[in-house]
VEXDREN-2710 file (C-alpha; in Angstrom, 1 decimal):
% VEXDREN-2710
k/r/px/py/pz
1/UNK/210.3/142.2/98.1
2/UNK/210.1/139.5/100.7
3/UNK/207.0/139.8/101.6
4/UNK/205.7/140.3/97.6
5/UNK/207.6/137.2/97.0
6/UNK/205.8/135.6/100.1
7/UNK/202.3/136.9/98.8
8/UNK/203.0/135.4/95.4
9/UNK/203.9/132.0/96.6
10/UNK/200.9/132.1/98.6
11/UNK/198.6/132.4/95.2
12/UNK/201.0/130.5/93.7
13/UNK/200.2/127.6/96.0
14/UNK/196.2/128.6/96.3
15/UNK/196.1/128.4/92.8
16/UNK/197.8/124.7/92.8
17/UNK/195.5/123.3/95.6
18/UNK/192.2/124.6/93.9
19/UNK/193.9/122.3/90.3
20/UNK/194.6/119.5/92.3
21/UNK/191.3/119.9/93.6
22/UNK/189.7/120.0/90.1
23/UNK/191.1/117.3/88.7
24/UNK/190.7/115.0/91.8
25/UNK/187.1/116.0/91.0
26/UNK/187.1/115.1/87.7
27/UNK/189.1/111.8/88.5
28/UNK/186.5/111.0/90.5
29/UNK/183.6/112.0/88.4
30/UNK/185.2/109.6/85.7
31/UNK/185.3/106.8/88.3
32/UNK/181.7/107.7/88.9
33/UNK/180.7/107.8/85.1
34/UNK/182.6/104.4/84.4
35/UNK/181.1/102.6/87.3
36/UNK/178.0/103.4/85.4
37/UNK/178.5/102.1/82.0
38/UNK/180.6/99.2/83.4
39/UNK/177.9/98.3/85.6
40/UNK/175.6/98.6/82.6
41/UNK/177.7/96.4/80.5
42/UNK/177.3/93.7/83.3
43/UNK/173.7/94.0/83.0
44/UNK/173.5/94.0/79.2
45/UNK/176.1/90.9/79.1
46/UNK/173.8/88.8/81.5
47/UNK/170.4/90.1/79.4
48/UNK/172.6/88.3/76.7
49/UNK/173.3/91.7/74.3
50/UNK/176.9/91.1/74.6
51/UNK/177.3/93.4/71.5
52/UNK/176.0/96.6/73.9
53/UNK/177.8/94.9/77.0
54/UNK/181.0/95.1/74.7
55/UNK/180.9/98.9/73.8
56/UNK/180.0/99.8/77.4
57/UNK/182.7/97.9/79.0
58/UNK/185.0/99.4/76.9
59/UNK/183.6/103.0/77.1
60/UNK/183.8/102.3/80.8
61/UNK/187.6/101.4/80.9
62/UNK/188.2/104.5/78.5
63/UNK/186.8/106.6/81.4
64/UNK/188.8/104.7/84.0
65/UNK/191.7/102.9/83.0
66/UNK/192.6/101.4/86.2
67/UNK/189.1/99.4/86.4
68/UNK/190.4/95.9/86.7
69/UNK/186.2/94.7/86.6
70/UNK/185.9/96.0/83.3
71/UNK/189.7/95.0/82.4
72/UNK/188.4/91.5/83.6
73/UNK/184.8/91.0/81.7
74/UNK/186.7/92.3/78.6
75/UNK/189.4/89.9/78.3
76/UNK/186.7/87.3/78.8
77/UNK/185.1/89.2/75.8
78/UNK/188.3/88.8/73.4
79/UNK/189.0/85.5/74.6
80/UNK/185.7/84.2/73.1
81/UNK/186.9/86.2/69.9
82/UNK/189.5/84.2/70.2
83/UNK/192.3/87.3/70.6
84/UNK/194.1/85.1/72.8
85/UNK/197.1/88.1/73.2
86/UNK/194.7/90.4/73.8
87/UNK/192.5/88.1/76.2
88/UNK/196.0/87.7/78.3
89/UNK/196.9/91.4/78.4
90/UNK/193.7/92.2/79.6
91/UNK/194.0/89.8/82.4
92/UNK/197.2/90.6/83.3
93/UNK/196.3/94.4/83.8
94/UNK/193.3/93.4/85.8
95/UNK/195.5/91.5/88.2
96/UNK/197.7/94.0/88.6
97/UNK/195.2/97.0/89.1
98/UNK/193.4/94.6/92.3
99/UNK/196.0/92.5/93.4
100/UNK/193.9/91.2/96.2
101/UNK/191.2/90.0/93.8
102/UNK/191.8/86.1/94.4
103/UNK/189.7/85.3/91.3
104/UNK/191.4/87.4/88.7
105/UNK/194.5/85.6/89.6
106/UNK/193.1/82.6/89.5
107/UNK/191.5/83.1/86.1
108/UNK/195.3/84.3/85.1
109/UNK/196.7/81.4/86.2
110/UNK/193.9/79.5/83.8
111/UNK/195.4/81.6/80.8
112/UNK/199.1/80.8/81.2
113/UNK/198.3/77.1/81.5
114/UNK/196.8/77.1/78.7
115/UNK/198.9/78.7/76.9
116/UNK/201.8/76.7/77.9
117/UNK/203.5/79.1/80.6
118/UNK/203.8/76.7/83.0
119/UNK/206.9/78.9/84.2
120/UNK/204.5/82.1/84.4
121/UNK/201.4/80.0/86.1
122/UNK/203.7/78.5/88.8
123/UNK/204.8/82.6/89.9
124/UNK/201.2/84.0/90.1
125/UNK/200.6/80.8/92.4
126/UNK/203.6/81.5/94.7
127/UNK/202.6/84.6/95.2
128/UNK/198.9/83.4/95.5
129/UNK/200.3/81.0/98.2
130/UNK/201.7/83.9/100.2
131/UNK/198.9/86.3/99.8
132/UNK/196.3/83.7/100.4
133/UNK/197.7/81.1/102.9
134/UNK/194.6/79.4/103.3
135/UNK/193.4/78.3/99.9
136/UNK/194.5/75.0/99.5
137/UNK/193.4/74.9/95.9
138/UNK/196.3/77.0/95.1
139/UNK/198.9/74.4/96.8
140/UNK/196.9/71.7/94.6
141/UNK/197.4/73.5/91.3
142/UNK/201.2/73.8/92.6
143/UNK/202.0/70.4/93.2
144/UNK/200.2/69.7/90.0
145/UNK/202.7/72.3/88.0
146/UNK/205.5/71.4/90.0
147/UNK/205.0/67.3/89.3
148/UNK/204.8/68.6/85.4
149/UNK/208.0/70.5/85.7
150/UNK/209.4/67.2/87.3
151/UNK/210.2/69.8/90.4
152/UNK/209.9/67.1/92.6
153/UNK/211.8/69.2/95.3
154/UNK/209.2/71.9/95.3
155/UNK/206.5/69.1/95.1
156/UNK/208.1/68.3/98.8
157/UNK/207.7/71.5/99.7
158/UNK/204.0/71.7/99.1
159/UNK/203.3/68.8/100.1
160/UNK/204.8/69.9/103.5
161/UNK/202.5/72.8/103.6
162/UNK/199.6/70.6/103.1
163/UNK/200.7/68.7/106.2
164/UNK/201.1/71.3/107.9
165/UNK/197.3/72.4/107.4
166/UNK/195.8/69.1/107.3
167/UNK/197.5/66.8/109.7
168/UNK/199.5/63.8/108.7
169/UNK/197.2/61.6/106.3
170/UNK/197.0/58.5/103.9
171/UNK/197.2/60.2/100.9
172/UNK/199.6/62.4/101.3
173/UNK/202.5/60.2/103.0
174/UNK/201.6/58.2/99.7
175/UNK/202.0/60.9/97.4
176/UNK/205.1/62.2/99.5
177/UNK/206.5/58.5/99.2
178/UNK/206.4/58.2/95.8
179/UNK/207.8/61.9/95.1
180/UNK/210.8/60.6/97.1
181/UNK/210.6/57.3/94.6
182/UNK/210.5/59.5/91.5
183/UNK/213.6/62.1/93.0
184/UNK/215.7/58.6/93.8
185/UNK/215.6/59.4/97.3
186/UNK/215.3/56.1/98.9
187/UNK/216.5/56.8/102.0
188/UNK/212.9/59.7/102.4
189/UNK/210.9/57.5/100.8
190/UNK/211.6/54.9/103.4
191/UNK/210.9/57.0/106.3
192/UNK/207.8/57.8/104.5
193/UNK/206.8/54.4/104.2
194/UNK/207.7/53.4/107.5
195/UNK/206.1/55.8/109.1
196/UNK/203.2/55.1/107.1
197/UNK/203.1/51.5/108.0
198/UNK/203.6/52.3/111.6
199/UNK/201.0/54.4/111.7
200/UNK/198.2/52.3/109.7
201/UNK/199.6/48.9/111.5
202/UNK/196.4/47.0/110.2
203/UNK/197.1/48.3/106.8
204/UNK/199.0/45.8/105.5
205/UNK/199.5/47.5/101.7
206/UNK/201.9/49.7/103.0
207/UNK/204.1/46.8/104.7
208/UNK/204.1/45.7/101.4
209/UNK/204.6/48.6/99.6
210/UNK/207.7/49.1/102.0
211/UNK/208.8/45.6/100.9
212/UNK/208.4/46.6/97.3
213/UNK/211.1/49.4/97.9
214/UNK/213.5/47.0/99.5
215/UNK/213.1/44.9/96.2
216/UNK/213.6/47.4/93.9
217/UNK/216.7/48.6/95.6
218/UNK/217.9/45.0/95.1
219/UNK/217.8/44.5/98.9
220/UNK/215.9/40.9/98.2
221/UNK/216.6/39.7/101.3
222/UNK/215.1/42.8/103.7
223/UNK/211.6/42.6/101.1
224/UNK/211.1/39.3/101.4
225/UNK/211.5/39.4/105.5
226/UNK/208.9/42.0/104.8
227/UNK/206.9/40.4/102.5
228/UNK/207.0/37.2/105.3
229/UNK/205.9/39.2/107.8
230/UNK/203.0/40.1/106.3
231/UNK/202.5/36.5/105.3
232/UNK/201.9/35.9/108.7
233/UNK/199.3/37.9/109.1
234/UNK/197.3/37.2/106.0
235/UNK/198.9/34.5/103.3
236/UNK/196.1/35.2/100.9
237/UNK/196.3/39.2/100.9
238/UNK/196.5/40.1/96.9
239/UNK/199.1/43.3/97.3
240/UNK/201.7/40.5/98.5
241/UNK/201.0/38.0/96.3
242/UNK/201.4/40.5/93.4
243/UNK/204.8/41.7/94.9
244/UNK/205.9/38.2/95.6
245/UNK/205.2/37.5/92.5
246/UNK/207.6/40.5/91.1
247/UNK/210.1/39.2/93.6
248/UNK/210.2/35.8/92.0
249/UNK/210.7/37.5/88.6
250/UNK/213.4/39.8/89.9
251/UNK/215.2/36.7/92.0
252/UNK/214.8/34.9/88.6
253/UNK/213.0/31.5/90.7
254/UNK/210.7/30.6/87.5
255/UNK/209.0/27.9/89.0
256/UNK/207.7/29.8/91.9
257/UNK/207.0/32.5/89.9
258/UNK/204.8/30.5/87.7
259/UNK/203.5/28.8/90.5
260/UNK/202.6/31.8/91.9
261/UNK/201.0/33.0/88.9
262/UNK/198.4/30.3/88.8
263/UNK/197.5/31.1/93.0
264/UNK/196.9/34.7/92.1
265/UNK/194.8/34.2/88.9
266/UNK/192.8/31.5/90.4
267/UNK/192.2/32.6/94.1
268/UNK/188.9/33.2/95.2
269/UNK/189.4/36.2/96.9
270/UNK/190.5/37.9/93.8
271/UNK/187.9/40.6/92.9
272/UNK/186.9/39.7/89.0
273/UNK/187.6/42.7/87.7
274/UNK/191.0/42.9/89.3
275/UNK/191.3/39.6/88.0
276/UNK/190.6/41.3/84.9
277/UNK/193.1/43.5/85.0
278/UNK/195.8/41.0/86.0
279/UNK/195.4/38.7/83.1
280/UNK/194.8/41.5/80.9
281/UNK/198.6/42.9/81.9
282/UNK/199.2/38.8/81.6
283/UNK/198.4/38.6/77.7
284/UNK/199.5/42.1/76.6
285/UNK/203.4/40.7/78.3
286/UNK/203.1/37.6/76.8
287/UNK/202.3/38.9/72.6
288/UNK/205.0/41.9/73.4
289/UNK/207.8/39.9/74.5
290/UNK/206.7/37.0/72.0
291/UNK/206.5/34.2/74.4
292/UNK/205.2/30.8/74.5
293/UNK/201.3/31.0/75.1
294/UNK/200.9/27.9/76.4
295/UNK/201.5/28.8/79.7
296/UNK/198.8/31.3/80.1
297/UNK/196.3/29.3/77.8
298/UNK/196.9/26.9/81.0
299/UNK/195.8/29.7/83.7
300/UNK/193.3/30.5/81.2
301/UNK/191.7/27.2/81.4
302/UNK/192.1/26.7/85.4
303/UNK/190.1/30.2/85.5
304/UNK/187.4/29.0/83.2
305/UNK/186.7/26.6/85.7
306/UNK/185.8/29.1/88.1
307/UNK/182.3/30.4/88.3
308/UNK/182.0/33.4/86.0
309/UNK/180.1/36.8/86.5
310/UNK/179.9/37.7/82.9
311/UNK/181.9/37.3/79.9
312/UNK/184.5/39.6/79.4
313/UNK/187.7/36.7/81.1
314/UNK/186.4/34.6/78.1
315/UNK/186.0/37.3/75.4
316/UNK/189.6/38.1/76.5
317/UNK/191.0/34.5/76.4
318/UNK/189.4/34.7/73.0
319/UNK/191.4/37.2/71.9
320/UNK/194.4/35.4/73.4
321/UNK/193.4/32.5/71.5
322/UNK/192.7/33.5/68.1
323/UNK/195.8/36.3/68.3
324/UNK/198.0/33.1/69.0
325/UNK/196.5/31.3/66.0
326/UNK/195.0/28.5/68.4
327/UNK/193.0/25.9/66.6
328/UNK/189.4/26.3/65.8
329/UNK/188.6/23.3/67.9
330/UNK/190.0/24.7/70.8
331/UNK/188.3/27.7/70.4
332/UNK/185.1/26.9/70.0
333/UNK/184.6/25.3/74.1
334/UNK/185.2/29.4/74.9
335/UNK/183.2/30.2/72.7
336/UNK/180.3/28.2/73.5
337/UNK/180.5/28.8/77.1
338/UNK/180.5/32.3/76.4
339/UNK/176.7/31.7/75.0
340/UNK/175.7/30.0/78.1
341/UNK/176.3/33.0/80.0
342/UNK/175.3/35.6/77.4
343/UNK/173.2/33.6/74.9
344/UNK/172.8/36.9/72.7
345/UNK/176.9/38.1/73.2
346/UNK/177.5/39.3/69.1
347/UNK/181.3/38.2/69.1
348/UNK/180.8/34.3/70.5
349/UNK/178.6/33.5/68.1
350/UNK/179.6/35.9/65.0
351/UNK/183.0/33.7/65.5
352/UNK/181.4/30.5/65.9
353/UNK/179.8/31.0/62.5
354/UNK/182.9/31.9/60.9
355/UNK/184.3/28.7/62.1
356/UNK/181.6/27.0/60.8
357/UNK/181.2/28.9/57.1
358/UNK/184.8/27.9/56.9
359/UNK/183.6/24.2/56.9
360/UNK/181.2/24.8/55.2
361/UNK/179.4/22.9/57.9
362/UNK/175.3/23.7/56.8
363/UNK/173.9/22.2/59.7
364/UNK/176.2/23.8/62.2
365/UNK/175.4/27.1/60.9
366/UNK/171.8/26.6/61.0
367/UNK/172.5/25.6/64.8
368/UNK/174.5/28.9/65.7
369/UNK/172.6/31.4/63.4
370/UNK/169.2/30.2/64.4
371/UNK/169.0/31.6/68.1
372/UNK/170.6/34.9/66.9
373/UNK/167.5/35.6/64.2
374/UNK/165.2/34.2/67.2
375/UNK/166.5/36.6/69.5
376/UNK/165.9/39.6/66.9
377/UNK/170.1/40.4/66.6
378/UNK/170.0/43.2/64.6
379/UNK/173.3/41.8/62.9
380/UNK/172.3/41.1/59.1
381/UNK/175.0/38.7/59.3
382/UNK/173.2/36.5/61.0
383/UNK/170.3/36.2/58.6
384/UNK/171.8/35.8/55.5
385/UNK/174.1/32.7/56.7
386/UNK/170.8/31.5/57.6
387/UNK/169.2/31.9/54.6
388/UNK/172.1/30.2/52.7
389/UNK/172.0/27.6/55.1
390/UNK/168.5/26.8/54.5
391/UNK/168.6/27.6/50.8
392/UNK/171.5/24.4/50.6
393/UNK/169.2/22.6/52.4
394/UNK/166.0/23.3/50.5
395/UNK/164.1/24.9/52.4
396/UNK/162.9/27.8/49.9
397/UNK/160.1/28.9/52.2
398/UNK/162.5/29.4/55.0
399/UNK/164.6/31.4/53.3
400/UNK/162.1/33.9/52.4
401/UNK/160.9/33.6/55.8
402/UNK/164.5/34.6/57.4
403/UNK/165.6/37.1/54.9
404/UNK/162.0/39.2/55.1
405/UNK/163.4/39.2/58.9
406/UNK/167.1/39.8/58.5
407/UNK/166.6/43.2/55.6
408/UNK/164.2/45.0/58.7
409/UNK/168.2/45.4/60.2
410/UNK/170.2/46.5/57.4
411/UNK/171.1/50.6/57.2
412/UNK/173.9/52.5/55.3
413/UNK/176.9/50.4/57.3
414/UNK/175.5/46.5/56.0
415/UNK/177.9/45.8/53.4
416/UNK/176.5/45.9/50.0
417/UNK/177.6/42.5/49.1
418/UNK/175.5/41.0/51.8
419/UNK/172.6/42.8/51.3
420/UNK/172.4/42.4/47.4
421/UNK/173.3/38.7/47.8
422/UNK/170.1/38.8/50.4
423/UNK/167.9/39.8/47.8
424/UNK/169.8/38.1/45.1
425/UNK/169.1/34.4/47.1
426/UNK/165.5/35.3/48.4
427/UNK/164.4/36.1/44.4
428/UNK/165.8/32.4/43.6
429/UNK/163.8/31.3/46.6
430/UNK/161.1/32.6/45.6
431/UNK/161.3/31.4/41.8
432/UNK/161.6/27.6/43.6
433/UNK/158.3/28.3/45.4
434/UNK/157.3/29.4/41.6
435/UNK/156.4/33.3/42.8
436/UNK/158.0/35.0/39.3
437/UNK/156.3/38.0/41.0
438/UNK/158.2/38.6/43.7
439/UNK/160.9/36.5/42.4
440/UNK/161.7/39.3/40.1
441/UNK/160.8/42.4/42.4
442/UNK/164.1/41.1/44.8
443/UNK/166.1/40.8/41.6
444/UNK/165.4/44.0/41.1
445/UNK/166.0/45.2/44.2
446/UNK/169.3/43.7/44.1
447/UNK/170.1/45.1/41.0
448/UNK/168.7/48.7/41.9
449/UNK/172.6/48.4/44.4
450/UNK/174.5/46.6/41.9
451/UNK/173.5/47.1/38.1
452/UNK/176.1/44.6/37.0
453/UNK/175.4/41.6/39.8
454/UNK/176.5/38.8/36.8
455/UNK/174.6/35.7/38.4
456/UNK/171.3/37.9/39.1
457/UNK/171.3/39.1/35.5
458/UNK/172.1/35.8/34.3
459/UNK/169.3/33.8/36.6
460/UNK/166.7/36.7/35.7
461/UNK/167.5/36.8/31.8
462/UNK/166.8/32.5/31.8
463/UNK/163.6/32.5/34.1
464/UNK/162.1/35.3/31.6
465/UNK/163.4/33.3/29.0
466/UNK/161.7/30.1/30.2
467/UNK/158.2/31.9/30.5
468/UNK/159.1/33.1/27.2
469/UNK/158.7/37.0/28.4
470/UNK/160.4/40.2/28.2
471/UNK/162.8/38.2/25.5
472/UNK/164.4/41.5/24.1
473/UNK/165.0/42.8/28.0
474/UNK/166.0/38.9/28.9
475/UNK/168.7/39.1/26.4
476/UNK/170.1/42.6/27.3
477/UNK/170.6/41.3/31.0
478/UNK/172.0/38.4/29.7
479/UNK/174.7/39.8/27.3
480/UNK/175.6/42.2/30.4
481/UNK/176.3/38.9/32.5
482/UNK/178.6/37.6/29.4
483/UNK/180.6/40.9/29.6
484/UNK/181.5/40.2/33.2
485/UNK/182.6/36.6/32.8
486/UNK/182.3/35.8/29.4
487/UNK/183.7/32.0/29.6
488/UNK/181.2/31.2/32.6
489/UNK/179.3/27.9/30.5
490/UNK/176.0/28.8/32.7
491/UNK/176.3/32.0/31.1
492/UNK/176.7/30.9/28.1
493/UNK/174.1/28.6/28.1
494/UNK/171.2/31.3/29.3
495/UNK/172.5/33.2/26.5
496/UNK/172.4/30.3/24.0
497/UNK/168.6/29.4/25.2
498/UNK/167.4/33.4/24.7
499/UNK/168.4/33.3/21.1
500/UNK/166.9/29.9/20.7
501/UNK/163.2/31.5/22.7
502/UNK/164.0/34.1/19.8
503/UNK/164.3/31.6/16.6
504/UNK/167.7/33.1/16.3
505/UNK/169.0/29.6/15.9
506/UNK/172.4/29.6/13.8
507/UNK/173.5/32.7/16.6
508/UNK/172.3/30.0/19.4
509/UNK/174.6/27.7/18.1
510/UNK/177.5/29.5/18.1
511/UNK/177.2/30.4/21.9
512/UNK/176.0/26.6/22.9
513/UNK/179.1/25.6/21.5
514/UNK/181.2/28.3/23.1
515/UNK/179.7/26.6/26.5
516/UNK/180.1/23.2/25.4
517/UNK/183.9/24.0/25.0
518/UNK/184.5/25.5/28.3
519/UNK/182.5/22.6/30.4
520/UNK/185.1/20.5/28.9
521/UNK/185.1/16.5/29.2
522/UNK/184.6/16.2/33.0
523/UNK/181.0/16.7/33.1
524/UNK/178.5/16.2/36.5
525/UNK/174.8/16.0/36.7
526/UNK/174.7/19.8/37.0
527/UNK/175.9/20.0/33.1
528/UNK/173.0/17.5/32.1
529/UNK/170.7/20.5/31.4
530/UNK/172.9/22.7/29.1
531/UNK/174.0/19.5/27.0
532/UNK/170.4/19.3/26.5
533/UNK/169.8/22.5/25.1
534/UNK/172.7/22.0/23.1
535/UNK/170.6/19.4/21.9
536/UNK/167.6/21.0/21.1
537/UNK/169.8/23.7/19.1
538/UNK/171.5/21.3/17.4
539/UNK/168.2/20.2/16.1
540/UNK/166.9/23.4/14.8
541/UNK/169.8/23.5/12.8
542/UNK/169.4/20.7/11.6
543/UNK/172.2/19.0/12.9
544/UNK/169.7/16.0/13.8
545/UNK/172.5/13.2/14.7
546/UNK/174.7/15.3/16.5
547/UNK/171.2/16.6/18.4
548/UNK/170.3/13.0/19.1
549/UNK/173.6/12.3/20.7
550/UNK/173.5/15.4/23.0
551/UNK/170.3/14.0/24.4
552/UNK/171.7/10.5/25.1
553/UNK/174.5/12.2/27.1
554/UNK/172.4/14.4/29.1
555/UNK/170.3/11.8/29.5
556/UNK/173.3/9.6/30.8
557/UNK/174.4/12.6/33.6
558/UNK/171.5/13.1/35.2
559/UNK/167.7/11.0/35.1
560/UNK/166.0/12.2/32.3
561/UNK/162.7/14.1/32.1
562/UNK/159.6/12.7/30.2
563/UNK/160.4/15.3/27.6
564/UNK/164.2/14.3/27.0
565/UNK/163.0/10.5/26.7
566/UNK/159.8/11.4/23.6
567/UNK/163.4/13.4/22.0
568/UNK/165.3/10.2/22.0
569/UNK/162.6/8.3/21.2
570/UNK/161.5/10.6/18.5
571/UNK/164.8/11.8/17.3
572/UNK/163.1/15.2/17.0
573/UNK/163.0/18.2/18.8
574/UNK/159.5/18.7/21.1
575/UNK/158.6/21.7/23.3
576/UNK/157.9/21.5/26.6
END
């Protein structure tokens, strides 16, 4: 029996070792077969069929389900599907099937911190740091993880390590110091910064830097024998001027501390743009805690006396300025000094014709706009305050001239006002210059934007009406006006005059006198011309007195034409 027993055992075991056998060979013909289609799959992903390189990848990882390369290049697949969970998983499995494949770590790292695992990035890292001591871009994403977990100890820590592979340097005693700063460890940050400063002796930032601890500590006394001994060294260095100037804040000595102010901001060895900076930090204090501007309007000026490299210290006194409600008047010096440097700079003069619309100052306006259309702003602004400004100052033939320019610059962001008021003026310019033509094209133009512009349909409907042409369209425009601002007497009157051009005479009336009532008793030279057609109605009614007087009183507001005189003198209606 023994030795049966001992026989069957035997086959027993022969028969186990030949199975193991078999499926180690079949284990290892899948491996084989994978490798192929994953290696396929790579191929087909970077011939760009990413379809194909999907379903071979996958076919791949069905054969062998430890492949942490397939594992890999498909969680990059589902990511871009945007199957985040599935993306991770993926990731995760790859990782754990090669764990000394530094970039599939890496790249899981990438997923929890995007995600928001900060907890779960920070472990694969720690074990990164073990398993690959030498990558300091591991310790760098560390400290950055730790600083966002406010783990300022571990921060230490890695900082530490980084020392320990770099050698003491600059940047890191700094970052180590203000760690130490951030965990209220004043004593280490301290011995950081003395260390620091004894080590970069000609450095003074960090003697400062060290005084700037004592301060904040409330140790006023040790900073400023700090700050002193750097003052002995070099009085004009801008890190202690800065921190003296906290000190004088913190110690509550105003006078210095404005005294000081006006060294720093006006020193010559201040670098403009940190100059910049300084009286940027300077305004935004001064509008959040709502103090007196006068003080900084006065560094302002004593800095304006200083050469200047460009323009942004005056666009930001500017801002100061006009933010504090300072007077126009006092303004306008920045403003103007602002053009000397940068004669083409868009908010110096855009502001300076503000100012000057605002008066209603033509020849001021002509004086600022005019350089901007000569340089070829592309600002329609620009061009139509001209043209107003001209147009006030008759000068018809300039307007054309400077709206033809100005409308080359206006797109789909000029505002729609402007540009039908553009077109709007230039058609009245036009009709001075007595081109009906192209009078009427711009009033078109403008009314293409704005079907119901009132004073373009009103001017249009009394031009036609004077040519007697287009009476029946002439009225239409002009009823339109009416409906917009039906008490405007100028309205009125075109309306009147159309239905007088169309013999409609008794209708006439009733309108002229609808005008006559709203100009009221307090008439100018501008009414002269609607009391005369008044006049001229009046008489085709046959209301010859009442006619007759009209045409003495329009005659008495404004010097009368040849025509109006032969009416008086005739008593009688007579064409022009």
């Amino acid at each position: 029996m023994g030795i049966v027993r001992f026989i069957g055992l035997g086959v027993a075991l022969t028969c186990a070792l030949a199975f193991t056998s078999l499926c180690a060979s079949a284990q290892d013909s899948n491996a084989a077969k994978a490798e192929h289609f994953i290696l396929e799959g790579h191929r087909q992903m970077m011939l760009g069929n990413n379809s194909d390189a999907f379903e071979l990848l996958r076919h791949g990882l069905q054969l062998d389900p430890t492949s942490s390369v397939a594992q890999s290049e498909l969680s990059h697949f589902w990511q871009y599907l945007r199957q985040d969970s599935l993306s991770l998983e993926y990731m995760k499995r790859a990782s754990q099937n090669d764990p000394n494949n530094y970039w599939n770590h890496e790249a899981l790292v990438d997923f929890y911190v995007n995600a928001g695992k900060t907890d779960e990035a920070i472990s694969v890292l720690e074990q990164l740091a073990k398993q690959f001591p030498n990558k300091e871009d591991v310790l760098l994403m560390l400290e950055s993880l730790y600083k966002e977990k406010q783990d300022y100890a571990n921060v230490i820590k890695v900082l530490d390590a980084l020392e320990v592979k770099e050698g003491k340097s600059e940047q890191l005693s700094i970052e180590k110091f203000r760690t130490f700063v951030q965990m209220k460890d004043e004593k280490k940050a301290f011995e950081e910064m003395s260390e620091l400063a004894a080590e970069y002796p000609n450095d003074l930032r960090y003697r400062v830097l060290l005084g700037d601890l004592y301060v904040d500590q409330e140790q006023y006394d040790e900073g400023l024998k700090v700050y002193k001994s750097v003052e002995a060294e070099d009085a004009s260095n801008i890190y202690l001027m800065s921190s003296m100037l906290n000190y004088y804040k913190r110690t509550n000595q105003d006078s210095l501390y404005q005294i000081q102010l006006n060294t720093i901001c006006t020193s010559p060895k201040l670098e403009e743009d940190t100059r910049l900076r300084f009286l940027n930090g300077l305004v935004y204090q001064t509008l959040q805690e709502n103090k007196n501007p006068q003080p900084l309007l006065e560094i302002f000026r004593k800095v304006r006396a200083m050469p200047q490299q460009d323009t942004q210290i005056l666009e930001l006194c500017t801002r100061f300025m006009v933010t504090t409600n300072q007077p126009a008047e006092e303004v306008k010096p920045v403003l103007k000094e602002m053009l000397a440097i940068n004669p083409e700079s868009n908010m110096a003069r855009n502001l300076l014709l503000e100012y000057a619309v605002e008066a209603n100052d033509t020849a001021e306006i002509i004086r600022i706009a005019k350089p901007a259309v000569d340089y070829s702003i592309d600002d329609p602004v620009f061009y139509y305050y001209l043209g107003v400004a001209y147009f006030q100052s008759d000068s018809a033939h300039l307007v054309v001239k400077t709206f033809k320019k100005g409308l080359q610059y206006v797109n789909d962001k000029t505002n729609l006002q402007l540009l039908t008021n553009m077109y709007a003026l230039m058609g009245d310019a036009y009709h001075q210059l007595g081109d009906s033509k192209h009078a009427y094209e711009c009033y078109d133009s403008c009314l293409l934007y704005r079907p119901d512009e009132a004073m373009v349909l009103n001017n249009y409907a009394y031009y036609l009406s004077l040519e007697e042409s287009q009476l029946n369209r002439a009225e239409e425009m002009s009823r339109r006006s009416l409906e917009k601002e039906p008490d405007s007497p100028t309205y009125l009157d075109t309306y009147a005059w159309i239905l007088f051009k169309q013999k409609k005479y008794k209708d006439a009336k009733d309108y002229i006198d609808r005008a006559l009532n709203a100009m009221g008793d307090s008439l100018t030279a501008n009414d002269a011309t609607v009391v005369e057609h008044a006049g001229d109605i009046y008489a085709k009614n046959g209301l010859k007195e009442r006619a007759l007087e009209l045409w003495q009183q329009a005659a008495e507001l404004d010097t009368p034409s040849a025509v109006l005189e032969k009416k008086i003198k005739k008593k009688k209606y007579i064409k022009d």
